[in-house]
N, C-alpha and C positions, 0 to 999 in steps of 0.2 A: 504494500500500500504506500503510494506519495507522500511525503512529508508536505503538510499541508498547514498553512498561517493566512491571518485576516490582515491584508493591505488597507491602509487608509488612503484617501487623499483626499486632495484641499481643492473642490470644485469652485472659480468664483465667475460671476457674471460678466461675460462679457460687455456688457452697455451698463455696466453698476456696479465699479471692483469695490466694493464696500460690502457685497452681498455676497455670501460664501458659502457652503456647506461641507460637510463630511461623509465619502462616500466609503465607505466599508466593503472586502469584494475578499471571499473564501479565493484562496489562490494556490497551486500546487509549488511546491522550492525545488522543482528537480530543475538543474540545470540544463540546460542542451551542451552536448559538445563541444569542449573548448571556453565553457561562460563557466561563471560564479554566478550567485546569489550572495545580494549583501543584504544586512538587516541594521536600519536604520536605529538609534535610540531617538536621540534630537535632529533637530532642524532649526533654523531659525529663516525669515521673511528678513529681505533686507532688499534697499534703497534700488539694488542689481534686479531682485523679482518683481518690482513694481513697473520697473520700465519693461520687460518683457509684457507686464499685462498691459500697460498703458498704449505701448505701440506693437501688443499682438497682434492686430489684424495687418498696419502698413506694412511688417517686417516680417509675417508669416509667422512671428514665433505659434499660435495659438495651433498650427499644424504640427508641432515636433511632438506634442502629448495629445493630441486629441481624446475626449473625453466620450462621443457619441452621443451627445445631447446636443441639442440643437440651442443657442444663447450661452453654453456654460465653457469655461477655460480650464485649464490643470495648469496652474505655475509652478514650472520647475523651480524646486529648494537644491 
């Protein structure tokens, strides 16, 4: 059986970065070939993820994590 852990992440709005949520998703840690799995403790939001949300759509950032909701962003920490 896969070693299996709950991933968070930080959904925020596209047209509202003040508006955020917390999306939880059952995940399996087996590697592919050649990768690792890393397990996060902290994070921290800094001055560097705000401009990615801020000029996600001119700069494409909002493509590099795509969330699969339509309005919502994943800022890379």
């Amino acid at each position: 059986m896969p070693n299996r852990s709950t991933v968070s992440r930080l959904f925020t709005r596209k047209d509202a970065l003040h508006q955020t949520r917390l999306v939880c998703q059952e995940t399996s840690l087996e590697a592919a070939e050649g990768k690792i799995v890393l397990r996060l403790d902290l994070f921290s939001l800094t001055t560097n993820n705000i401009t990615y949300a801020v000029f996600g759509d001119s700069m494409q950032y909002w493509q590099f994590f795509p969330t699969g909701e339509e309005g919502w962003g994943h800022i890379p920490v």
